[in-house]
TORNU-521419 format. One line per 2 residues: number of its first residue (from 1); their letters; for each residue x, y, z of C-alpha. Coordinates in steps of 0.02 Angstrom, whole numbers, plus 50000, padded with zeros to 5 digits. Example, Ala and Ser with C-alpha at 12.3 -4.5 7.8 and 13.67 -1.06 7.14 Angstrom:
BEGIN
1	as	50615,49775,50390 | 50684,49947,50357 .
END
This chain:
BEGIN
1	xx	51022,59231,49315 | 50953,59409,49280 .
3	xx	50785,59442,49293 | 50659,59465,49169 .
5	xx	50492,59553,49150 | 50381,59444,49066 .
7	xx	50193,59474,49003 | 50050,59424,49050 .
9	xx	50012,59345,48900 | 50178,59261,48901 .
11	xx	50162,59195,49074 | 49998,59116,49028 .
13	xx	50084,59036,48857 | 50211,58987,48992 .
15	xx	50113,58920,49115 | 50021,58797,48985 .
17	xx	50162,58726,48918 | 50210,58696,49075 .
19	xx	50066,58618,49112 | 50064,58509,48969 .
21	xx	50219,58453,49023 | 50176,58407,49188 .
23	xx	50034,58310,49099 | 50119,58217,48974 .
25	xx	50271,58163,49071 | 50383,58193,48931 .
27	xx	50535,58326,48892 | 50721,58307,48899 .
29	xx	50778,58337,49087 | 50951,58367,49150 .
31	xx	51063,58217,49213 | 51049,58243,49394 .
33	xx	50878,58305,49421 | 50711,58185,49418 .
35	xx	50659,58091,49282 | 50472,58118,49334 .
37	xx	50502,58320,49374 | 50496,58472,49270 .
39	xx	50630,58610,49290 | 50541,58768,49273 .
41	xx	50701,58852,49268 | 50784,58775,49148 .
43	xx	50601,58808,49051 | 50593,59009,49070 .
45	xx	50801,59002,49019 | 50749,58891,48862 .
47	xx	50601,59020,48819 | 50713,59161,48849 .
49	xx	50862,59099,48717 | 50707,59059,48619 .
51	xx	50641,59261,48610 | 50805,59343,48653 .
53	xx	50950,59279,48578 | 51021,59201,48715 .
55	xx	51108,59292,48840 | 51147,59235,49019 .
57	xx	51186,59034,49071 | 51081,58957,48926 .
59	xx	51214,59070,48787 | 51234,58994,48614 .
61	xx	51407,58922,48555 | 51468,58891,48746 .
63	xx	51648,58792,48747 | 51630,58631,48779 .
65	xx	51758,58492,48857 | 51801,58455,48662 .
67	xx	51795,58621,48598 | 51641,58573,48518 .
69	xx	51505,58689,48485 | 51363,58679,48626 .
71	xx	51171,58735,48575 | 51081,58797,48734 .
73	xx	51177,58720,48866 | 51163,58724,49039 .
75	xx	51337,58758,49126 | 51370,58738,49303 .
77	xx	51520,58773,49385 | 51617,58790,49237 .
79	xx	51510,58607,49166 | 51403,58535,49036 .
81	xx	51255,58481,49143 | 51134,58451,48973 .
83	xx	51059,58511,48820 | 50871,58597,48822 .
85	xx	50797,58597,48668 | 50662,58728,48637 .
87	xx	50492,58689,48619 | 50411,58619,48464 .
89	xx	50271,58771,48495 | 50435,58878,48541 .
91	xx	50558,58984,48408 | 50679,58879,48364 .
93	xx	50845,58944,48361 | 50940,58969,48206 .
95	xx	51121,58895,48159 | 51223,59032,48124 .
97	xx	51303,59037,47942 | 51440,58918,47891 .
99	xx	51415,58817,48071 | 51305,58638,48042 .
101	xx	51202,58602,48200 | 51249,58453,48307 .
103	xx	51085,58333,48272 | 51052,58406,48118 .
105	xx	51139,58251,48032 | 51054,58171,47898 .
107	xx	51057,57980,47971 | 50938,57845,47926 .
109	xx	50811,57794,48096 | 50751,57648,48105 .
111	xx	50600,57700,48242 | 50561,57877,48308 .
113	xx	50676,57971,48418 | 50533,58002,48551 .
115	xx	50450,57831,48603 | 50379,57722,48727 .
117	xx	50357,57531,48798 | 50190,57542,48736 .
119	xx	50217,57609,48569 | 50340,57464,48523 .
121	xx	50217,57343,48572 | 50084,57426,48464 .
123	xx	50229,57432,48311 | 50254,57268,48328 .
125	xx	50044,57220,48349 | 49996,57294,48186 .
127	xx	50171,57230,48099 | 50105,57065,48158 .
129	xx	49910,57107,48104 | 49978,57154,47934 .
131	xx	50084,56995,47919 | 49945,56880,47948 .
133	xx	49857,56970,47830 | 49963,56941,47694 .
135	xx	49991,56771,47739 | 49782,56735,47740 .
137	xx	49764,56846,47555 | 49932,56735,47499 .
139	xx	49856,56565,47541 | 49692,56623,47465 .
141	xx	49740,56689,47295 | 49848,56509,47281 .
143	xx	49681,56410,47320 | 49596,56513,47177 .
145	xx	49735,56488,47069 | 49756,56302,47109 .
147	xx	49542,56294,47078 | 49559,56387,46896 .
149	xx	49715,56274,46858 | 49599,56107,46902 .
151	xx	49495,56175,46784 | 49586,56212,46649 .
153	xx	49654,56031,46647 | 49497,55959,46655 .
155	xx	49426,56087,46502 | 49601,56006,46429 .
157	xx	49577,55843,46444 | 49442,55834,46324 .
159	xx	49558,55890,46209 | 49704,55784,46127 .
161	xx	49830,55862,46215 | 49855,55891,46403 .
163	xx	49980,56021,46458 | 50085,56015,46645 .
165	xx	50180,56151,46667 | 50331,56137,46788 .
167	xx	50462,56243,46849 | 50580,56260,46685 .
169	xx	50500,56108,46615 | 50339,56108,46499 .
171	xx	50279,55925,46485 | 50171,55880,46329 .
173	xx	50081,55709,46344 | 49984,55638,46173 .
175	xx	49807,55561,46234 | 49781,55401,46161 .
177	xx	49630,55409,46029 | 49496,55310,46103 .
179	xx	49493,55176,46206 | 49607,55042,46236 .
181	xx	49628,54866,46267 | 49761,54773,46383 .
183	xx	49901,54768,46285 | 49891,54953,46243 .
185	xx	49788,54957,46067 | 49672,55066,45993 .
187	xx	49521,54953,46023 | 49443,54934,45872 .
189	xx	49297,54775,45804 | 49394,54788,45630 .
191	xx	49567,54720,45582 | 49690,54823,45514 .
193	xx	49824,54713,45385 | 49960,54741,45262 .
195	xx	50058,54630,45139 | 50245,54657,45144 .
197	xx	50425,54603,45097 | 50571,54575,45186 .
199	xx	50700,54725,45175 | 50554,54856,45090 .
201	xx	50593,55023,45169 | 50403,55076,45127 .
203	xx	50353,54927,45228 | 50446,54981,45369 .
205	xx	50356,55152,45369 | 50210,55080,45348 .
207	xx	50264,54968,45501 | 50320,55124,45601 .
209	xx	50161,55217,45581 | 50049,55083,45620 .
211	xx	50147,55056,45793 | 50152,55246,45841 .
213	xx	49959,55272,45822 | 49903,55119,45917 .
215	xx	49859,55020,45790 | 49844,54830,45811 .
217	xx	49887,54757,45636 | 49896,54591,45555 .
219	xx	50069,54600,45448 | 50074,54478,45297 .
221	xx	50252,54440,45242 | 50244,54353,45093 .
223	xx	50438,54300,45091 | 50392,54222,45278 .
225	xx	50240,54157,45183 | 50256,54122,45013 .
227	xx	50097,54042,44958 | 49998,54211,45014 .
229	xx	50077,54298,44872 | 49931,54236,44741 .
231	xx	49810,54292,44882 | 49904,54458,44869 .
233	xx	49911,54465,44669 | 49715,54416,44664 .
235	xx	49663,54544,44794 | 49766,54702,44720 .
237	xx	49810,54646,44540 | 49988,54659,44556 .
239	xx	50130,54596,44689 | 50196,54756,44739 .
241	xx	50203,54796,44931 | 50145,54873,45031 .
243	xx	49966,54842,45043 | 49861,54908,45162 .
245	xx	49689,54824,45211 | 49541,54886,45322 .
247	xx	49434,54728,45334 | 49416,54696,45170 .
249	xx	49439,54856,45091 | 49595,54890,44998 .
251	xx	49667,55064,45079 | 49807,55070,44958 .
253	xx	50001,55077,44996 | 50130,55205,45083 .
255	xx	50058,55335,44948 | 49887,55312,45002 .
257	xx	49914,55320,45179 | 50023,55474,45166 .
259	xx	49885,55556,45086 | 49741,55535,45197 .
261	xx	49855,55572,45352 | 49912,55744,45254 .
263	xx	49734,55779,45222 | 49667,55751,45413 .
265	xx	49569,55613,45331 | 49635,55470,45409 .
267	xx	49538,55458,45584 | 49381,55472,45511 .
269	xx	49413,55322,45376 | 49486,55214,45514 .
271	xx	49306,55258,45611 | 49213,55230,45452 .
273	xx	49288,55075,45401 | 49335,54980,45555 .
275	xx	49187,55008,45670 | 49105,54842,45608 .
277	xx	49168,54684,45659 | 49298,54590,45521 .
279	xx	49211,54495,45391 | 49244,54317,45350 .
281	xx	49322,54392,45164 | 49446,54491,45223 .
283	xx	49641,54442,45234 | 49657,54305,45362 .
285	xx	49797,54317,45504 | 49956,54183,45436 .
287	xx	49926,54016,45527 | 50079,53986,45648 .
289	xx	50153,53840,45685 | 50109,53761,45535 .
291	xx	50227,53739,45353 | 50187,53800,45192 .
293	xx	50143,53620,45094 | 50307,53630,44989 .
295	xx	50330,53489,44862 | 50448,53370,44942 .
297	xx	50517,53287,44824 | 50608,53119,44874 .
299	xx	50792,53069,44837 | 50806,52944,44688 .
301	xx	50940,52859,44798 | 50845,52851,44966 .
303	xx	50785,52665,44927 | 50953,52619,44894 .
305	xx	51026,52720,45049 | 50867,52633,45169 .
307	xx	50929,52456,45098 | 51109,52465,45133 .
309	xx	51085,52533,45336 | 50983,52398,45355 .
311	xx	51113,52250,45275 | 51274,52327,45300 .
313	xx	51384,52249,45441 | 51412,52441,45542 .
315	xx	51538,52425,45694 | 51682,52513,45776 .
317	xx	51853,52464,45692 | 52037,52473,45741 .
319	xx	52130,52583,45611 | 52290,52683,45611 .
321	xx	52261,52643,45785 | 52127,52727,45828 .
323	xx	51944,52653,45862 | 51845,52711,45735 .
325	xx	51659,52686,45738 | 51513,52640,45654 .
327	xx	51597,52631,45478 | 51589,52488,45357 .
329	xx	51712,52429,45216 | 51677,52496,45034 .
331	xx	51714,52332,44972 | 51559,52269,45089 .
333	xx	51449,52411,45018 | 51457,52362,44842 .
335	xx	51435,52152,44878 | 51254,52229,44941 .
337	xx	51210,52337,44810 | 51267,52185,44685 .
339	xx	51163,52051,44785 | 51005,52166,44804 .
341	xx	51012,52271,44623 | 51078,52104,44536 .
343	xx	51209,52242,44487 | 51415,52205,44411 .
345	xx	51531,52275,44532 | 51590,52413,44424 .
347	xx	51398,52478,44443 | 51414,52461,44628 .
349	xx	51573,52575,44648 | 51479,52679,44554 .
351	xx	51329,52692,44631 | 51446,52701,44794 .
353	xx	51521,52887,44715 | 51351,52930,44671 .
355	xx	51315,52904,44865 | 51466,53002,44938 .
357	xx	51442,53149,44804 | 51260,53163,44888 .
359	xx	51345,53173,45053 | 51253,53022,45125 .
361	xx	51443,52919,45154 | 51584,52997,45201 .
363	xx	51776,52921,45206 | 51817,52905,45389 .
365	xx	51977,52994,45362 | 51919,53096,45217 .
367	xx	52045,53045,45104 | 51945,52978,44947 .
369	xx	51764,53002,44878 | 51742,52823,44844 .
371	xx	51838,52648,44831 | 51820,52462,44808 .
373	xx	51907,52383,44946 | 51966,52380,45110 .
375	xx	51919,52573,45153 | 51808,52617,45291 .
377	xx	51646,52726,45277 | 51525,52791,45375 .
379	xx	51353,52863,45355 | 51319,53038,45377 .
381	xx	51212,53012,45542 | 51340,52929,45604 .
383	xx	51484,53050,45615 | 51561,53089,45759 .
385	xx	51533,53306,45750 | 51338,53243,45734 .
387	xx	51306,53256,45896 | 51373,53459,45900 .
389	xx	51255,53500,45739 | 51119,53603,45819 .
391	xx	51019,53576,45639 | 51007,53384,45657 .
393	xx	50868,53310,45726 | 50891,53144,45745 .
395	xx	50904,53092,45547 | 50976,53181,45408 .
397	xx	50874,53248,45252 | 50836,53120,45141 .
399	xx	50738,53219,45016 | 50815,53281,44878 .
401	xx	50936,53425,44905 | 50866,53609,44882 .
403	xx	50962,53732,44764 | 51079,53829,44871 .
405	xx	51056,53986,44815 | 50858,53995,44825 .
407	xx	50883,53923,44997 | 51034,54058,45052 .
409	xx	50889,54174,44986 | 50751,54133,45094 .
411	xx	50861,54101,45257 | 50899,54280,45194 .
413	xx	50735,54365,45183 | 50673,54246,45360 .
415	xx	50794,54336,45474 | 50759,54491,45387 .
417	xx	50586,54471,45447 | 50624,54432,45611 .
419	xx	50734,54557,45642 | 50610,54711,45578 .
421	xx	50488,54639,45741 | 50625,54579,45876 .
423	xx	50768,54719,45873 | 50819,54891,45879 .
425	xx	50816,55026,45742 | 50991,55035,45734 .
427	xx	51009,54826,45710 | 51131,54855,45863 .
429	xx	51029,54760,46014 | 50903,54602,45982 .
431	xx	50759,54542,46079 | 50813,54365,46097 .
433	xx	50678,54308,46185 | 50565,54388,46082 .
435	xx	50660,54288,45936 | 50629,54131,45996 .
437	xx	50456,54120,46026 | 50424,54203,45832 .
439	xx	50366,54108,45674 | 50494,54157,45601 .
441	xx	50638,54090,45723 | 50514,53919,45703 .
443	xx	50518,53924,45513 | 50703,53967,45520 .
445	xx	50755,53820,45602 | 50654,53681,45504 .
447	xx	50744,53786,45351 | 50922,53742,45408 .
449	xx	50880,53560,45395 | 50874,53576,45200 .
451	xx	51082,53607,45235 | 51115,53431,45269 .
453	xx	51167,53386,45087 | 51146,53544,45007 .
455	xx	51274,53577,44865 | 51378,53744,44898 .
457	xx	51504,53708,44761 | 51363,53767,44634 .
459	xx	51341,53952,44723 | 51434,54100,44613 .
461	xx	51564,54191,44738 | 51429,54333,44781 .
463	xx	51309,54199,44820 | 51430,54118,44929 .
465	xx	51478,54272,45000 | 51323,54307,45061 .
467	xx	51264,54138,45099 | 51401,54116,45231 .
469	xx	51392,54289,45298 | 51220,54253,45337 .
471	xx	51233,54096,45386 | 51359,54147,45525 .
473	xx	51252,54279,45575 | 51095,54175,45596 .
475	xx	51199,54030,45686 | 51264,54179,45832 .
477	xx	51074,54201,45857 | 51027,54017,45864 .
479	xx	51163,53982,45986 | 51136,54130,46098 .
481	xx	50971,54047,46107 | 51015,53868,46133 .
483	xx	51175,53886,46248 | 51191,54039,46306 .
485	xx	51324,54189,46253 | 51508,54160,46330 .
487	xx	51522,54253,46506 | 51713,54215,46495 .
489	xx	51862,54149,46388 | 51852,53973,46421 .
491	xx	51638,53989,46372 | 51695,54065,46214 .
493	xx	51784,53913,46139 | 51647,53819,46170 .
495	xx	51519,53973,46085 | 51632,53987,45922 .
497	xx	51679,53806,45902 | 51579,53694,45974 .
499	xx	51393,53739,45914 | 51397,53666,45738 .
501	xx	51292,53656,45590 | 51287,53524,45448 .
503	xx	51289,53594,45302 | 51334,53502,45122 .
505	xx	51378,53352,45235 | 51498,53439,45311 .
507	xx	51518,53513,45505 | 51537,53725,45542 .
509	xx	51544,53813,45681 | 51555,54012,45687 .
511	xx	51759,54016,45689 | 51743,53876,45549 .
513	xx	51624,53996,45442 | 51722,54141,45468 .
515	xx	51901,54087,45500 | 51905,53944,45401 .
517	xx	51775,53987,45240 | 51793,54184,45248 .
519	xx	51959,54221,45289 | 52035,54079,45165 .
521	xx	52092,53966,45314 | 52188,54092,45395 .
523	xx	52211,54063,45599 | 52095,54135,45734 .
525	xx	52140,54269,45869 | 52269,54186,45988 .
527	xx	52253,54018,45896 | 52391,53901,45856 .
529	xx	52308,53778,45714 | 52213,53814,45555 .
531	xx	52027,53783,45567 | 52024,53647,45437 .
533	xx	52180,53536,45420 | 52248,53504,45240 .
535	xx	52154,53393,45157 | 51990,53441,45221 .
537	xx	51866,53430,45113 | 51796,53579,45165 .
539	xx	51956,53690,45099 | 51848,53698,44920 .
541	xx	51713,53807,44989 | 51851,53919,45067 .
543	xx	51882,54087,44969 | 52043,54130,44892 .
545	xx	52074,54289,44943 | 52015,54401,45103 .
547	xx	51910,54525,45082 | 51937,54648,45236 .
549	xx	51740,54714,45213 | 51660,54529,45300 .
551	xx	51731,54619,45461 | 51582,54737,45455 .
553	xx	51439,54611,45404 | 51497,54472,45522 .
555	xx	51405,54502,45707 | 51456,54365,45857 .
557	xx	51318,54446,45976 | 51414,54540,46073 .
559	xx	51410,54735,46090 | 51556,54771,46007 .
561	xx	51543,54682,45854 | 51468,54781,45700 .
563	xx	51250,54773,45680 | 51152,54609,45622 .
565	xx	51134,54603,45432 | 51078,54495,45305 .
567	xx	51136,54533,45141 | 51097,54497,44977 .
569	xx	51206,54412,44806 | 51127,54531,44721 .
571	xx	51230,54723,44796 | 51339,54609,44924 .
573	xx	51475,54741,44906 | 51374,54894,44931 .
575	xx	51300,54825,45059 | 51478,54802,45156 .
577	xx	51540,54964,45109 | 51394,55032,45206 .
579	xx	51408,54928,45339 | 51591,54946,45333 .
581	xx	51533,55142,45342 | 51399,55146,45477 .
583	xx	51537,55052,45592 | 51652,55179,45577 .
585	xx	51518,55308,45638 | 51520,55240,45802 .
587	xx	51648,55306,45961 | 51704,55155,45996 .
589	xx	51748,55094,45828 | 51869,55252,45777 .
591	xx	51896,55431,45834 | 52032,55551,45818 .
593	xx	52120,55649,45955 | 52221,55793,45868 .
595	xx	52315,55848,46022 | 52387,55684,46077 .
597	xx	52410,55643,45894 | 52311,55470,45908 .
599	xx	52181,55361,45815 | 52070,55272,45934 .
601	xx	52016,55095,45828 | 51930,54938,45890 .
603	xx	52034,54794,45931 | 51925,54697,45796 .
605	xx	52066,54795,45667 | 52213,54719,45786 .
607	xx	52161,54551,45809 | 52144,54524,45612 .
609	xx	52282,54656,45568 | 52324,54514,45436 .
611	xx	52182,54568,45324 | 52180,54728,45328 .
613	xx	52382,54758,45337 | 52514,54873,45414 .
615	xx	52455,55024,45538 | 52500,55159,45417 .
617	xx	52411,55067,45266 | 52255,55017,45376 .
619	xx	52239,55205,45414 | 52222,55243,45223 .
621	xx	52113,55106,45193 | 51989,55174,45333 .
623	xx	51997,55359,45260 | 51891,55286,45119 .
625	xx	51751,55240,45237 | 51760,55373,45357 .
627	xx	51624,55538,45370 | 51686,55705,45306 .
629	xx	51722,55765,45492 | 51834,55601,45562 .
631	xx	51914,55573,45377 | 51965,55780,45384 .
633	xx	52048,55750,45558 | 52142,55591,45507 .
635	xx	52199,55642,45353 | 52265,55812,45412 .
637	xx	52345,55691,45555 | 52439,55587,45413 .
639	xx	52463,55725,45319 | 52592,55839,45427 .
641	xx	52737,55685,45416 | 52742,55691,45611 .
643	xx	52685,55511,45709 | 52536,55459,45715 .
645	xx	52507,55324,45897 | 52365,55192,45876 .
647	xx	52275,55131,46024 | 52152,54983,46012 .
649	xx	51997,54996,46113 | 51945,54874,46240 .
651	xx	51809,54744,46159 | 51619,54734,46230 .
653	xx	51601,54558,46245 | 51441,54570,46345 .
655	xx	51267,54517,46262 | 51191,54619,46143 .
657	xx	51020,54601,46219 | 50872,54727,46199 .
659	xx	50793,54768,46310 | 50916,54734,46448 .
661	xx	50836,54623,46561 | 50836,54480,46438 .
663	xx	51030,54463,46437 | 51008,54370,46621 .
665	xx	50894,54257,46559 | 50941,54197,46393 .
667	xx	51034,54054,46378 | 50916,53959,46490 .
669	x	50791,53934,46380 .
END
């Protein structure tokens, strides 16, 4: 290397940086020198390229192995030993144009290029300060937060309405207004009462809005109750329902109560009113468990009737053989009634018809009303379905019979009642347990006893109508009740056949009313044999034609069948074109699939395809009770002249229990 005259004053700049090397312990060294040494050499040639330009061993743009460019290189014996960088106090040197410096890449870095041990472990110190930091401010502004939120929901729970809001999900909860008792009612020292009807929509709002607010209430129905219908009249002026009392005070009806609640005046008349206990003059809860003192009214032939069980000579006889029991001869009937009424005979076979019209003798065989001779009887007690007739307790009805159709009305307007407290909105599910342990269930079944002798023949056909379709109905509650619903096939023969009523001296079960009265005598599902042999008596109450619509009104408890009605003489065939209607509405009873080209029906429309007809024509018929979205869809199906498939849904036969848990244990009670 040539020699160069230096300064003074830039061998003293020299000799400090030097120095400051030697200090610090830092710089870039060459490979095969010491890491802990400073080449003073390689120093003065850096400083010299620095001020100079560059000339000697330390030249710019020196050929490296791969013909890359070297800045400030060392070179020994034809070798790269290293590259010195200049200074930081130093001239740097300058690229020249159109040539981009090795190092001078623009490359993300992660840490600096210069460091120590120690730095990293102070990086990572104060990384680790700064973290816990966060943490510690973090866990604090949550306590703060979690401190306001307690007390906003305790400044909101004096309010009405208390707010939690959750991730995606904003919960609003209604307070109950004031406090309650045990079985979840506004407490309250007043009573709260209404007079209603059976079947009054305004009632049922009335009903609605008394249960949503709390309200323990004393309901009045004055078709359950008859004789509190004057009380009703004499307290309002008029028998219109509903009426709605506060102790004594007369509130008013749906009208009145929609107007206080509209006006926000409601609350403060219930606090007003019903803060001081009941007084004695104020609507009294019914009485349970006890009848309304009906005027009884004796049959004229019960003396006669009480005379001949005591002298006739009853026993089983041999006859066609077959042991037939506890009958009696007619001819030995009318030598009684001419020894004890001093009667001729021609008054006794009389009197005899007079007896079998009433229904208290039967024929054994059923084959005459009444004879003189050698043709056995029986009494009605003493019939052999007796024991099957869940509406016989132990001796028939003497009194005189009832008029059939005020009773089909009132056996009506009962179940009504009992189903507005003990089932679901839609009439689809029933609270049997709830039913029977109800007044109403009580007062239903002392009603059925009036059956007995009752005379159907003097109904009209819409009185019939809807005294059998409610009859059935109410009998698939009472025996659900008494014997349980039908788990399997063989417990369904016994459910439709064998749980009996007597009504107009006659036996029915549920395939009897609806298979045998209905559905003019026509055979059951899967059934060999008519329900009522010819001859039967009981063929005169049976209708002459079908009509398809009793499908709809007719419910056998199960989950399937269509919702628990009672219906009324009065719109009987409105009312089954709506039910007839609201069935159809359901998934399971009908739905159309447009791509397969099918009609889903229940297998209710199969099993009695006999009354309703042919595939095609029970397709039109159900257009007419169909919504405008499912009657669109099947008649552009039928419309096109391509096939149409039907496919009959699997039946439900399980309980239609509400709630749930009582379908295990009905049937024992």
């Amino acid at each position: 290397m040539d020699s160069i005259n230096l300064s003074k004053t830039e061998e003293s700049k020299l000799e400090d940086i030097i120095s400051e090397k030697k200090d610090n312990k830092k710089g870039n060294c060459i490979e095969n020198g010491n890491s802990n040494s400073i080449d003073t050499k390689n120093i003065l040639n850096s400083v010299i390229h620095g001020e100079h330009g560059g000339e000697g061993a330390g030249a710019i743009n020196a050929p490296g192995s791969n013909g890359e460019i070297i800045d400030s290189s060392v070179i020994q014996n034809g070798s790269v030993l290293g590259v010195i960088k200049p200074h930081k106090l130093l001239p740097q040197p300058e690229v020249p144009a159109g040539v981009l410096a090795v190092g001078e890449l623009n490359r993300s870095k992660s840490m600096p290029e210069s460091f120590d041990m120690p730095a990293i472990g102070k990086f990572f110190r104060e990384k680790s300060n700064s973290l816990s930091s966060a943490i510690t401010k973090r866990l604090s502004s949550m306590r703060d937060q979690f401190d306001d939120d307690e007390k906003v929901m305790m400044m909101k729970s004096e309010s009405n309405v208390t707010e939690f809001n959750l991730s995606g999900l904003k919960v609003i909860v209604n307070l109950k207004k004031g406090p309650m008792d045990e079985q979840g009612y506004r407490k309250l020292l007043g009573r709260v009462s209404f007079f209603s009807r059976s079947n009054c929509r305004d009632c049922t709002a009335v009903r609605s809005f008394l249960r949503k607010e709390n309200l323990n209430y004393v309901e009045i129905n004055v078709d359950v109750y008859p004789q509190r219908e004057k009380e009703l009249i004499e307290r309002t002026g008029s028998a219109n329902v509903p009426q709605i009392f506060l102790n004594e005070k007369l509130l008013g009806g749906l009208v009145a109560l929609n107007s206080l609640r509209n006006s926000g005046m409601l609350e403060q008349k219930l606090e007003e009113m019903l803060t001081g206990k009941c007084p004695e003059d104020a609507p009294a809860p019914p009485v349970y468990g006890f009848d309304d003192d009906y005027e009884e009214r004796t049959d004229e032939m019960v003396e006669i009737v009480r005379v001949l069980r005591q002298k006739l000579p009853i026993q089983d006889r041999i006859m066609r053989m077959k042991i037939v029991k506890n009958c009696f001869a007619g001819g030995e009937l009318v030598e009684v009634l001419i020894h004890h009424l001093d009667c001729g005979r021609k008054k006794g076979v009389d009197i005899g018809k007079n007896l079998a019209r009433r229904h208290f003798i039967h024929h054994v065989f059923g084959e005459n009303e009444f004879e003189d001779g050698k043709h056995f009887y029986r009494f009605l007690e003493h019939e052999p379905f007796i024991s099957k007739c869940y509406n016989f307790r132990g001796s028939t009805n003497d009194n005189e019979p009832k008029d059939a159709a005020v009773l089909g009305q009132r056996l009506g307007k009962i179940m009504s009642a009992l189903l507005e407290s003990c089932a679901s909105d839609d009439r689809h599910h029933l609270d049997y347990i709830g039913i029977s342990n109800s007044e109403e269930f009580r007062r239903y079944t002392n009603l059925v006893q009036d059956l007995h002798r009752v005379n159907i023949l003097m109904l009209s056909a819409d009185e019939k109508l809807a005294f059998f379709l409610n009859l059935h109905n109410a009998m698939a509650i009472h025996a659900v009740i008494r014997i349980g619903h039908p788990g399997g096939m063989i417990d369904r023969r016994a459910f439709f056949s064998e749980f009996q009523y007597i009504v107009g001296g006659y036996s029915y079960s549920l395939s009897g009313l609806k298979d045998g009265i209905l559905r003019s005598n026509r055979r059951a599902p899967f059934s060999l044999m008519r329900p009522f042999p010819s001859g039967d008596r009981r063929l005169e109450m049976a209708f002459p034609k079908v009509n398809p619509l009793i499908h709809f009104g007719l419910c056998n408890a199960t989950r399937s069948s269509p919702a628990v009605r009672f219906f009324t003489p009065q719109s009987i065939e409105s009312e089954l074109r709506h039910a007839a209607r609201e069935y159809f509405q359901r998934d399971d009873a009908m739905q159309v699939d447009l791509a397969k080209r099918t009609v889903y029906l229940n297998r209710i429309i199969k099993w009695y395809s006999a009354d309703f007809g042919q595939e095609k024509e029970i397709l039109k018929w159900i257009t007419g009770y169909l919504d405008a979205t499912k009657a669109g869809l099947l008649t552009h199906l039928m419309g096109d002249d391509g096939p149409v498939n039907v496919v009959y849904s699997s039946f439900d036969w399980s309980l239609n229990a509400w709630p749930k848990l009582f379908a295990a244990t009905i049937g024992n009670s």
